[in-house]
N, CA, C and O atoms as CSV, one atom per row, in Angstrom:
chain,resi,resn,atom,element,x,y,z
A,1,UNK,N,N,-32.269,-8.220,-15.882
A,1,UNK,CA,C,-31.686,-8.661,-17.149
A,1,UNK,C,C,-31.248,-10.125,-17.015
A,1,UNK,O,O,-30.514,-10.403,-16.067
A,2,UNK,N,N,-31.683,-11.246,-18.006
A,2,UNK,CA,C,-31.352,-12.331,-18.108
A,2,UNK,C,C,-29.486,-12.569,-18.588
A,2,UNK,O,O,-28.857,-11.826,-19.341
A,3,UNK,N,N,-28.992,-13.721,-17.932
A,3,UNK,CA,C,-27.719,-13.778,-18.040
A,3,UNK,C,C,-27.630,-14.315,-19.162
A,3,UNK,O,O,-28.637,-14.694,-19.760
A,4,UNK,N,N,-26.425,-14.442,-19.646
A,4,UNK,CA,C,-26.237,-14.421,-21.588
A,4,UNK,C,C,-25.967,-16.370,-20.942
A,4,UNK,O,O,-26.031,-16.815,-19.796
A,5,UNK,N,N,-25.719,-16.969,-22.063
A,5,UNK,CA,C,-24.858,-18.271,-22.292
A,5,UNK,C,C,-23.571,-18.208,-21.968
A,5,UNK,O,O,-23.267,-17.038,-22.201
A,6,UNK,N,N,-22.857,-18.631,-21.664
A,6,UNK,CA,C,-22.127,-19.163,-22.034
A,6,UNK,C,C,-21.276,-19.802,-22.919
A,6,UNK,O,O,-21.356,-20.895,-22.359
A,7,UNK,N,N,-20.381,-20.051,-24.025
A,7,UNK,CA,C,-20.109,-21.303,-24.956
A,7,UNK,C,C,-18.686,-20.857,-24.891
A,7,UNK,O,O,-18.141,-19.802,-25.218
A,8,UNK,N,N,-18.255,-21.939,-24.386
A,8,UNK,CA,C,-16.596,-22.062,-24.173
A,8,UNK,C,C,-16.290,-22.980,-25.384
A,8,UNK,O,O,-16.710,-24.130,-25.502
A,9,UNK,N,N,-15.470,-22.294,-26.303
A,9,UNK,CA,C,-14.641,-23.175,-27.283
A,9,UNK,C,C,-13.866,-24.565,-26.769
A,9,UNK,O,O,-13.323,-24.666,-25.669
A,10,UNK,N,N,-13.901,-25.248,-27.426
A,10,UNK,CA,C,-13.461,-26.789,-27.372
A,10,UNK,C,C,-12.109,-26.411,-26.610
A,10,UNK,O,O,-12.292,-26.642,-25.415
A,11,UNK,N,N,-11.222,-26.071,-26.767
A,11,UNK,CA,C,-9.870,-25.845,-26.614
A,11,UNK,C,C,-9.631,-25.563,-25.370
A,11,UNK,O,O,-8.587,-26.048,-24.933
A,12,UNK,N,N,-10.411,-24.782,-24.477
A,12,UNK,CA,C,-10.337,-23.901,-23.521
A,12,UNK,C,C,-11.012,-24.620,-22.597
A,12,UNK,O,O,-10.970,-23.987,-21.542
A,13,UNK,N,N,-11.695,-25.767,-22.452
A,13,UNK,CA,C,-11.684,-27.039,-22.451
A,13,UNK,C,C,-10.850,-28.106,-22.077
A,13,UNK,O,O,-10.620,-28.660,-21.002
A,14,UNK,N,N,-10.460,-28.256,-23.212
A,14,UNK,CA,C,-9.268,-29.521,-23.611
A,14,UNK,C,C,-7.616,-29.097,-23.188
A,14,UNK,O,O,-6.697,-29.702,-22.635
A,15,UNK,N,N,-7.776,-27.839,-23.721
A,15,UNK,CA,C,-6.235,-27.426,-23.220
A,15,UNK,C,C,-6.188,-26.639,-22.165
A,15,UNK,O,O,-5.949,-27.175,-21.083
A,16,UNK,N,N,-6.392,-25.249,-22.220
A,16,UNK,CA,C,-6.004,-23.998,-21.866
A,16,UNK,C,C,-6.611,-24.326,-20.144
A,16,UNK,O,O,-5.925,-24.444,-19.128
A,17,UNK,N,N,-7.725,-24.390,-20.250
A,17,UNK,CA,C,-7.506,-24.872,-18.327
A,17,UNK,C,C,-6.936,-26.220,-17.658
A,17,UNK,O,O,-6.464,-26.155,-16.523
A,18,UNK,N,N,-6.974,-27.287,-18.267
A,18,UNK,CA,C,-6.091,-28.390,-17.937
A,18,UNK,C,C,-4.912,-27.973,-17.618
A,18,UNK,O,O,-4.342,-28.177,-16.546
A,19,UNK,N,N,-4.320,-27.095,-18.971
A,19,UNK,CA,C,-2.653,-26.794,-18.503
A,19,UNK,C,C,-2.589,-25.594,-17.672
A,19,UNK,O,O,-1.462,-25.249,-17.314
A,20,UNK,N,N,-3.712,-24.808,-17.252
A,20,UNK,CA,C,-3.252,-23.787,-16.498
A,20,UNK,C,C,-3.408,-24.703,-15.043
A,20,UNK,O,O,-2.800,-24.448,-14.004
A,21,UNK,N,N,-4.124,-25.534,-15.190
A,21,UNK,CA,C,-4.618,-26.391,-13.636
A,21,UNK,C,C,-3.426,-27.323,-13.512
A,21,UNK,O,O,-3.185,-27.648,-12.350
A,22,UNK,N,N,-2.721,-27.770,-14.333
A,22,UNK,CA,C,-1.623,-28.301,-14.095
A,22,UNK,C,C,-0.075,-27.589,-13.779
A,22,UNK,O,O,0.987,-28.040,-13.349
A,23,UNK,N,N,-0.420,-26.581,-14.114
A,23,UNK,CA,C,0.766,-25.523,-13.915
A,23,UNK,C,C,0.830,-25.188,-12.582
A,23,UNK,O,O,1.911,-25.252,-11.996
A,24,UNK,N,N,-0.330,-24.787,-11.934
A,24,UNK,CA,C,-0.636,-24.324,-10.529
A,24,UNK,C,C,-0.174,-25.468,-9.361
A,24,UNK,O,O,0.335,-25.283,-8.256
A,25,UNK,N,N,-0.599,-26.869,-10.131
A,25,UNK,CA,C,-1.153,-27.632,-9.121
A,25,UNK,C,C,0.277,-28.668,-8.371
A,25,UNK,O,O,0.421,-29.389,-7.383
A,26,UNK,N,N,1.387,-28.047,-9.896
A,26,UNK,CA,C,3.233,-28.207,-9.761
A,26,UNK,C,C,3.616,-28.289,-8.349
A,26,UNK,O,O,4.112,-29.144,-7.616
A,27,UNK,N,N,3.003,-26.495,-8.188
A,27,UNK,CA,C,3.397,-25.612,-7.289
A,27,UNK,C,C,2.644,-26.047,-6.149
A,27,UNK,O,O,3.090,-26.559,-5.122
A,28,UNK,N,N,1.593,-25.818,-6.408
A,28,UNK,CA,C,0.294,-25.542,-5.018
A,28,UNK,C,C,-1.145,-25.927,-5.483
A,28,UNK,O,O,-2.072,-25.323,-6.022
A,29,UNK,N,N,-0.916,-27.248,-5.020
A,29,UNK,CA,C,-2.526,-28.410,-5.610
A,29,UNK,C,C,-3.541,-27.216,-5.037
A,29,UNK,O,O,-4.379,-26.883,-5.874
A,30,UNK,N,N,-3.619,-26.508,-3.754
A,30,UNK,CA,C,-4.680,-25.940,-3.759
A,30,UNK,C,C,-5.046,-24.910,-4.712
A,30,UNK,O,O,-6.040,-24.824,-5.434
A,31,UNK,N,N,-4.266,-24.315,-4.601
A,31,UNK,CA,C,-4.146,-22.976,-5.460
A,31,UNK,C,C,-5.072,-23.208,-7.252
A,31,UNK,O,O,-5.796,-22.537,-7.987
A,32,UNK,N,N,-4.359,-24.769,-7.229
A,32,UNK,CA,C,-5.183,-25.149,-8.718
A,32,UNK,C,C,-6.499,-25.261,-8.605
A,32,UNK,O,O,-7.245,-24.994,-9.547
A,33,UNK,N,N,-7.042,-25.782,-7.118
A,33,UNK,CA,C,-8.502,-25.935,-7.256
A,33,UNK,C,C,-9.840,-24.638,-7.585
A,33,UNK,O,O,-10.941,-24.518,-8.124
A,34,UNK,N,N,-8.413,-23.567,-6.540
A,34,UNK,CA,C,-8.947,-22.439,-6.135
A,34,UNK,C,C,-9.042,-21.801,-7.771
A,34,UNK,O,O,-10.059,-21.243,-8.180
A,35,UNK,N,N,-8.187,-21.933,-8.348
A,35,UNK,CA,C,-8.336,-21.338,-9.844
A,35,UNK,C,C,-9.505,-21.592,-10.782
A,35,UNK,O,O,-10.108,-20.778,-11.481
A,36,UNK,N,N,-9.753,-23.327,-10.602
A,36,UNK,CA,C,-11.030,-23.404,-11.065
A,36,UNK,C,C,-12.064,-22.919,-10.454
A,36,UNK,O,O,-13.025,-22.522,-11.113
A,37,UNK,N,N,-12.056,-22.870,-9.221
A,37,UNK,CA,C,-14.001,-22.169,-8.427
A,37,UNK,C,C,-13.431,-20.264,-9.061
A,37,UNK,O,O,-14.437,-19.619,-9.354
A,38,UNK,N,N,-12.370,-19.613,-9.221
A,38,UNK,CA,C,-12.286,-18.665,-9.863
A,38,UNK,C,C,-12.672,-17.992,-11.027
A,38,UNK,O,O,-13.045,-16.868,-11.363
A,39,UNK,N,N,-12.403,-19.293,-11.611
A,39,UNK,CA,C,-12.615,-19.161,-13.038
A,39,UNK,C,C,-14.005,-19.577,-13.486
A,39,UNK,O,O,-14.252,-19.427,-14.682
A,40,UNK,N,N,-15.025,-20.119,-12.636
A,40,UNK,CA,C,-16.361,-20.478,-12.678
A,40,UNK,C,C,-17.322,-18.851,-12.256
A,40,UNK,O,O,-18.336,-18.362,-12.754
A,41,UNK,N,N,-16.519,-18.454,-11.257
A,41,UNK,CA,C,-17.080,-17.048,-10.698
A,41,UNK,C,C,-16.806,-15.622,-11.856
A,41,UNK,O,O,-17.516,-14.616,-11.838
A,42,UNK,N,N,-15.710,-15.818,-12.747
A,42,UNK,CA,C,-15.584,-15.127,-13.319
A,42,UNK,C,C,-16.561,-15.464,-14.911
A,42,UNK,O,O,-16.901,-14.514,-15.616
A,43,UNK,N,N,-16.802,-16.474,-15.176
A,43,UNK,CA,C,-18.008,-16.721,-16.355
A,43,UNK,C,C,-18.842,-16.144,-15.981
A,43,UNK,O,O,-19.322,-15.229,-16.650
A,44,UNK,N,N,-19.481,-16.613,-14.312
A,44,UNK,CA,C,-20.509,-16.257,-14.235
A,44,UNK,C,C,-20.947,-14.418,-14.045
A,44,UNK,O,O,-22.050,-13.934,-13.791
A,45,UNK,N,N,-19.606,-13.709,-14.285
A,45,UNK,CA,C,-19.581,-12.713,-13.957
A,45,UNK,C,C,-19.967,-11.736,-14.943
A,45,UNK,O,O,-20.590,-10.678,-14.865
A,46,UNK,N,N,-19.226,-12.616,-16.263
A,46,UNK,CA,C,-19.465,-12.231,-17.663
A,46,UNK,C,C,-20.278,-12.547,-18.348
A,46,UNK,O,O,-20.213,-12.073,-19.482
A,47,UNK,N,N,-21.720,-13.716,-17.960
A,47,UNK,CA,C,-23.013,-13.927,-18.393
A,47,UNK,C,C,-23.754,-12.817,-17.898
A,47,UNK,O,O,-24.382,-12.103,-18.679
A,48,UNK,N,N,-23.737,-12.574,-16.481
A,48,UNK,CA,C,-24.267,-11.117,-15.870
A,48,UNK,C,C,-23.992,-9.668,-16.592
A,48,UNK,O,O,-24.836,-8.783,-16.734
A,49,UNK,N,N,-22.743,-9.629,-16.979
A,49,UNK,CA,C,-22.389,-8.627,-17.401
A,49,UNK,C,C,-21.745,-8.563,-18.592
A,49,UNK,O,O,-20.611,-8.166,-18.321
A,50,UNK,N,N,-21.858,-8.768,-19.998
A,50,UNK,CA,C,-20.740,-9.046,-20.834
A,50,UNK,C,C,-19.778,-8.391,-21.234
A,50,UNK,O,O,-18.663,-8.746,-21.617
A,51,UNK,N,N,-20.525,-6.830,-21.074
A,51,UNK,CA,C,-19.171,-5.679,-20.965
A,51,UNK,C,C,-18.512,-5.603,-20.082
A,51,UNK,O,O,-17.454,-5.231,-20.590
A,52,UNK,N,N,-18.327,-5.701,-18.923
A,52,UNK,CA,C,-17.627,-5.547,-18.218
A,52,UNK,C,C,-15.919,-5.827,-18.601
A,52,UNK,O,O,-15.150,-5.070,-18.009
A,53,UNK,N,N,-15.446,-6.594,-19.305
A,53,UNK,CA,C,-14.144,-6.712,-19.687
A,53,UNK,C,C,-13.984,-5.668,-20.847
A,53,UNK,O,O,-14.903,-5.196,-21.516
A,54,UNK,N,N,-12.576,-5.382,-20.965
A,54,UNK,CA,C,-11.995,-4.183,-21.919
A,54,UNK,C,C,-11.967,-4.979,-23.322
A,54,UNK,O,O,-11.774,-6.195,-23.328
A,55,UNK,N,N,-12.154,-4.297,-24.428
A,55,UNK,CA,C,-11.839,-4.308,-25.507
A,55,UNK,C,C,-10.259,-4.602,-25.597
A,55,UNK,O,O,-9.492,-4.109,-24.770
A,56,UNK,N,N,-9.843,-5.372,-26.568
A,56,UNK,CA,C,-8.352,-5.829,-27.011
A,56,UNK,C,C,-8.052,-5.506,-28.243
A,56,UNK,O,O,-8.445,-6.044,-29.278
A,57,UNK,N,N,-7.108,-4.314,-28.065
A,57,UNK,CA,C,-7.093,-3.734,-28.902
A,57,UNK,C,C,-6.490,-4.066,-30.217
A,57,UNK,O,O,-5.290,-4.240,-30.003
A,58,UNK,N,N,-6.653,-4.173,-31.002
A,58,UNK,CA,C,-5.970,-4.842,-32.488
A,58,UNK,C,C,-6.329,-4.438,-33.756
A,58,UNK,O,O,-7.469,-4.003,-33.918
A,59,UNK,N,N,-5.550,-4.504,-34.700
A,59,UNK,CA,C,-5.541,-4.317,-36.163
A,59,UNK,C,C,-6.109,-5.187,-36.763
A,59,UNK,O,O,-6.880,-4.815,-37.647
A,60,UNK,N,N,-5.964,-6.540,-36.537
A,60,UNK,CA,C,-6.420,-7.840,-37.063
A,60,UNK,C,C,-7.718,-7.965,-36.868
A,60,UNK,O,O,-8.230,-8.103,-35.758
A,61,UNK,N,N,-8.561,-7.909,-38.356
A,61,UNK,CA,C,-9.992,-8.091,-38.349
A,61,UNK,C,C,-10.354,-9.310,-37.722
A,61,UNK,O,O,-11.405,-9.411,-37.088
A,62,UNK,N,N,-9.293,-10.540,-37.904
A,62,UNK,CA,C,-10.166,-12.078,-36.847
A,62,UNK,C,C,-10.263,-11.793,-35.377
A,62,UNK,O,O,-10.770,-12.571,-34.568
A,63,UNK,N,N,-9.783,-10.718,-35.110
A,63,UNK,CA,C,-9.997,-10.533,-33.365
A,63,UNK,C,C,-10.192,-9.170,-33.044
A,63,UNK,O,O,-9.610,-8.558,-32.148
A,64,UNK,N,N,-11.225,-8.631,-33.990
A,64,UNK,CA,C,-12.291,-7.248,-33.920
A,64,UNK,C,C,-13.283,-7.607,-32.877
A,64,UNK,O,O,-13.837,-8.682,-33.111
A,65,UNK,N,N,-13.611,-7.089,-31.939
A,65,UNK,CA,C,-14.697,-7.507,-31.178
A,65,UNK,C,C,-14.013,-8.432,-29.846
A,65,UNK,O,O,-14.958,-8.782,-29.138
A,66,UNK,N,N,-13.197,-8.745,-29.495
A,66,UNK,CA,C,-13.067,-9.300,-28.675
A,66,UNK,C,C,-12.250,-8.858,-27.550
A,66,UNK,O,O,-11.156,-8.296,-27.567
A,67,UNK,N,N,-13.089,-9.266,-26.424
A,67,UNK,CA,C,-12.601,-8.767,-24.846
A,67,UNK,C,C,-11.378,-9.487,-24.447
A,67,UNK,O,O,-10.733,-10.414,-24.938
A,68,UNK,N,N,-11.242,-8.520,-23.059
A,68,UNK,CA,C,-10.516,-9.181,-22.193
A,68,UNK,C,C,-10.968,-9.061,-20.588
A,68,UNK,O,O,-11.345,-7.998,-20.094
A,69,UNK,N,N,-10.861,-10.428,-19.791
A,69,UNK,CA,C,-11.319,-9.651,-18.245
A,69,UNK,C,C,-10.011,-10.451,-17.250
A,69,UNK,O,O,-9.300,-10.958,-18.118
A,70,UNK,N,N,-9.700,-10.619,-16.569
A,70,UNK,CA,C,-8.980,-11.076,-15.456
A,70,UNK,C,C,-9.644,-12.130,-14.668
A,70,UNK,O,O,-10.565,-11.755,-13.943
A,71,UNK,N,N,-9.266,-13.690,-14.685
A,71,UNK,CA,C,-9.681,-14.577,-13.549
A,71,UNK,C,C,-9.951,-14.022,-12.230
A,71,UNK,O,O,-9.026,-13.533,-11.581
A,72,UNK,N,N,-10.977,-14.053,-11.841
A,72,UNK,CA,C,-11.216,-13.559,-10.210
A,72,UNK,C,C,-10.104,-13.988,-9.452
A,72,UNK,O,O,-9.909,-15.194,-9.297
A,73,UNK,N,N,-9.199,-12.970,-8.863
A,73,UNK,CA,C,-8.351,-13.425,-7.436
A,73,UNK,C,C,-7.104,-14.120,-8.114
A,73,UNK,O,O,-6.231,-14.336,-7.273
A,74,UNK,N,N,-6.652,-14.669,-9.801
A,74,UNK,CA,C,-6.107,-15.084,-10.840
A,74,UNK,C,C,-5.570,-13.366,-11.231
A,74,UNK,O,O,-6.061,-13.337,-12.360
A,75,UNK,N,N,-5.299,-12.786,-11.163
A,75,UNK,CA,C,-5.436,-11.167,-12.365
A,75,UNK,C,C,-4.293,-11.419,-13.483
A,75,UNK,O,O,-4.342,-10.898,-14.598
A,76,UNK,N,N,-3.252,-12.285,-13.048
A,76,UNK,CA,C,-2.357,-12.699,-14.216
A,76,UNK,C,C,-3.064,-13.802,-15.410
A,76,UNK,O,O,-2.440,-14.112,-16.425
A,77,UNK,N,N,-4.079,-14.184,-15.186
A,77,UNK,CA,C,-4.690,-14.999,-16.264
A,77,UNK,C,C,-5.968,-14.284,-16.818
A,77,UNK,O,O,-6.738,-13.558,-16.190
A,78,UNK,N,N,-6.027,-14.701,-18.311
A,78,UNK,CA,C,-7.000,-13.532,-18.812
A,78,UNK,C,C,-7.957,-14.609,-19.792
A,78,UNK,O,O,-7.652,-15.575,-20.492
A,79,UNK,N,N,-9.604,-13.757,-19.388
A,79,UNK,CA,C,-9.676,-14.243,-20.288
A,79,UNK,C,C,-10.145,-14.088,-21.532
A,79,UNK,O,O,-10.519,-12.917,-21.604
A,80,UNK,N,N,-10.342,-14.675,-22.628
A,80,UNK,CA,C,-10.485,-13.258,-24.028
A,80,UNK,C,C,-11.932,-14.411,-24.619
A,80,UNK,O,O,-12.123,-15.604,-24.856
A,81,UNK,N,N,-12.771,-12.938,-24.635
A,81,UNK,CA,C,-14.127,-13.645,-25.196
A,81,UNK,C,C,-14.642,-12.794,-26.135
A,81,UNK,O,O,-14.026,-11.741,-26.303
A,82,UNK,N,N,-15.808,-13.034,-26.911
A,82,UNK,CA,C,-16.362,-12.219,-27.930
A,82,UNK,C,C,-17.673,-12.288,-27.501
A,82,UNK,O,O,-17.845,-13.339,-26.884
A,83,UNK,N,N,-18.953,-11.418,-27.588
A,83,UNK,CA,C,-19.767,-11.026,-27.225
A,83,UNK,C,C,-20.678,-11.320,-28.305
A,83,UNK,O,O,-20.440,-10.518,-29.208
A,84,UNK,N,N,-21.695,-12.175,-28.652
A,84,UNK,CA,C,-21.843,-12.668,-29.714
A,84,UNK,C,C,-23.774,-12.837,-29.659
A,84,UNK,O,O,-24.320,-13.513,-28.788
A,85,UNK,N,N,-24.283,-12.349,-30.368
A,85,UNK,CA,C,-26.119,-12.142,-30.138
A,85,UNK,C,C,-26.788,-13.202,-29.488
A,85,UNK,O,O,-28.010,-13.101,-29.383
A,86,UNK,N,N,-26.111,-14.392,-28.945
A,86,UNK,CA,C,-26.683,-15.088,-28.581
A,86,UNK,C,C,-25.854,-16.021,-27.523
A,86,UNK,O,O,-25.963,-17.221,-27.272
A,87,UNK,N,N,-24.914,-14.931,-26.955
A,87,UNK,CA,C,-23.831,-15.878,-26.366
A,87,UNK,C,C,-22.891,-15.461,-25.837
A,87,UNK,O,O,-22.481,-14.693,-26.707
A,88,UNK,N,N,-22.176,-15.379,-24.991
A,88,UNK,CA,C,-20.605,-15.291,-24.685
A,88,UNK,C,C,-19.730,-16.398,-24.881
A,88,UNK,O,O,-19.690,-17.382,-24.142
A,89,UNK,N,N,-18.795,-16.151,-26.238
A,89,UNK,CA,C,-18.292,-17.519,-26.481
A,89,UNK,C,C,-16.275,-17.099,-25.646
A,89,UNK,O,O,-15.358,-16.295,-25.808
A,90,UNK,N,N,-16.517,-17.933,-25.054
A,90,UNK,CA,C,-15.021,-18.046,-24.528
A,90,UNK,C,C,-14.046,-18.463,-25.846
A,90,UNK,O,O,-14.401,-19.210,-26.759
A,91,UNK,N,N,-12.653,-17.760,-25.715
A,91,UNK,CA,C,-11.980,-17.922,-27.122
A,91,UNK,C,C,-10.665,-18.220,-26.680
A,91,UNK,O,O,-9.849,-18.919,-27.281
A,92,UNK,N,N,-10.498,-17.597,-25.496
A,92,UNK,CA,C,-8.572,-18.230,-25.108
A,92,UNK,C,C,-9.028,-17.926,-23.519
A,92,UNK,O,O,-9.705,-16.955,-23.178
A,93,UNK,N,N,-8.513,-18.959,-22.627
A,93,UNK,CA,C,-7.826,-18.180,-21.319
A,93,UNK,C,C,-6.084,-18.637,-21.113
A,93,UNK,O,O,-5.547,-19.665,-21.524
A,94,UNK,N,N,-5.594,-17.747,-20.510
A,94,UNK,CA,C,-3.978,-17.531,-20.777
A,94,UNK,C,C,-3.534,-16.506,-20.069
A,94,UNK,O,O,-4.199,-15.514,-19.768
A,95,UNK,N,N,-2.415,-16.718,-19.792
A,95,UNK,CA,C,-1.528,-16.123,-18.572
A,95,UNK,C,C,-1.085,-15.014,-19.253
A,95,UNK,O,O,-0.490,-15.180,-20.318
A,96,UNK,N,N,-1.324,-13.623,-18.705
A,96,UNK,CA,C,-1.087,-12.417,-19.607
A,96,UNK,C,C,0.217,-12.160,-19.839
A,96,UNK,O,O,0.359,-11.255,-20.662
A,97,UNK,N,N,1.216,-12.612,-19.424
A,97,UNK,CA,C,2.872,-12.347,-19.859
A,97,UNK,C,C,3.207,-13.402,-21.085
A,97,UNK,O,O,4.260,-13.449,-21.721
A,98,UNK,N,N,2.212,-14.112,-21.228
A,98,UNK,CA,C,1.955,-14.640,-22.641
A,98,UNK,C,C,2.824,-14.049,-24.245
A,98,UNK,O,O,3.416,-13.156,-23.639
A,99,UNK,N,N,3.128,-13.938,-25.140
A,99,UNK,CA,C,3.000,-13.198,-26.069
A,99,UNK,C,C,1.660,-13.411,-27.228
A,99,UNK,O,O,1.545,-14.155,-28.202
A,100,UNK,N,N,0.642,-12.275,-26.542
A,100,UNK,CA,C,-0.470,-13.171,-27.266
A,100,UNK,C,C,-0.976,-12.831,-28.740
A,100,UNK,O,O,-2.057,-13.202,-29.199
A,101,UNK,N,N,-0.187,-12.200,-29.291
A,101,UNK,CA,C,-0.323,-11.646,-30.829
A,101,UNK,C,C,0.017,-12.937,-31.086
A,101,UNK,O,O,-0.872,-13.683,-31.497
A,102,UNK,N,N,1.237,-13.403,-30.912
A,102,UNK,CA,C,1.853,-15.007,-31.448
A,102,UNK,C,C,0.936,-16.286,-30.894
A,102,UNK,O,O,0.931,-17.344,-31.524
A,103,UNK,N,N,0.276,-16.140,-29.853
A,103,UNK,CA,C,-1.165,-17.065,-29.360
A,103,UNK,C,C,-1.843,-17.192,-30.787
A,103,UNK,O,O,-1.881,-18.124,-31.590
A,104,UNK,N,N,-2.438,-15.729,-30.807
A,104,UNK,CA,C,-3.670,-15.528,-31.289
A,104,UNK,C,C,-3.519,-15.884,-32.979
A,104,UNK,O,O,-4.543,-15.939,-33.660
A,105,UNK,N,N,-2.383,-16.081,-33.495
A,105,UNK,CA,C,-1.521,-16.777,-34.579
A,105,UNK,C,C,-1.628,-17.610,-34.948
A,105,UNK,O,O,-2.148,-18.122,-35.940
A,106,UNK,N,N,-0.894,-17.982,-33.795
A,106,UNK,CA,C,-0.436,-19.562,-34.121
A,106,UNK,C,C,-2.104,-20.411,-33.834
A,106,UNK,O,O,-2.508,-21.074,-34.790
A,107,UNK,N,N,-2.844,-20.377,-32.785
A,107,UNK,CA,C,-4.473,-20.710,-32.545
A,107,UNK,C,C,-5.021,-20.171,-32.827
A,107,UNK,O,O,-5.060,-19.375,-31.889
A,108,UNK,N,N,-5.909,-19.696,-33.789
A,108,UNK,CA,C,-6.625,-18.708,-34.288
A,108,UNK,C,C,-8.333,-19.709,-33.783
A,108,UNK,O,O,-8.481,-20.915,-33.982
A,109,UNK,N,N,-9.273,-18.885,-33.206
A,109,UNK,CA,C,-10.270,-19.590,-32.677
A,109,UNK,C,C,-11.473,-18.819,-33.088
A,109,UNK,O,O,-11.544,-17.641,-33.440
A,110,UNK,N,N,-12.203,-19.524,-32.998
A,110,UNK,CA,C,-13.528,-18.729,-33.585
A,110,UNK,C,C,-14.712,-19.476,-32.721
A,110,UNK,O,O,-15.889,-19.152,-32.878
């Protein structure tokens, strides 16, 4: 089976790993690097496989369809994607003690 795409939203990008790589890197510069080769292993985990992450469960029709899986060796950072006919589009990654009903709110991503 051919691996899906990839397409990481702008944001997730621009923000959401910058500030998780800056959060880490406070603490423990390595630890930040290690998060990114993590977080590269875990895309590539979810082009291989796109089910593999759980369904998130919700009422809200803008976030029907969309997963969740755990950063490799990260399990407190998540990341939430939608499974899409031509794609795995990345939609948030974020630290699961998050409150992410109020995330998914206040950033609404598509």
């Amino acid at each position: 089976m051919a691996e899906a795409r990839i397409d990481q939203h702008s944001a997730v990008i621009e923000q959401d790993l910058p500030d998780i790589y800056s959060f880490i890197a406070e603490r423990d510069p390595a630890a930040a690097e290690r998060v990114l080769d993590a977080m590269e292993r875990t895309l590539r985990q979810l082009a291989r496989d796109p089910d593999c992450g759980a369904p998130y469960p919700t009422r809200n029709r803008k976030l029907r369809g969309l997963r969740m899986f755990p950063i490799s060796d990260f399990r407190n950072y998540l990341v939430f994607y939608r499974v899409e006919p031509a794609s795995i589009r990345i939609l948030y990654v974020t630290h699961g003690a998050r409150h992410l009903l109020r995330l998914f709110r206040r950033e609404p991503r598509e």
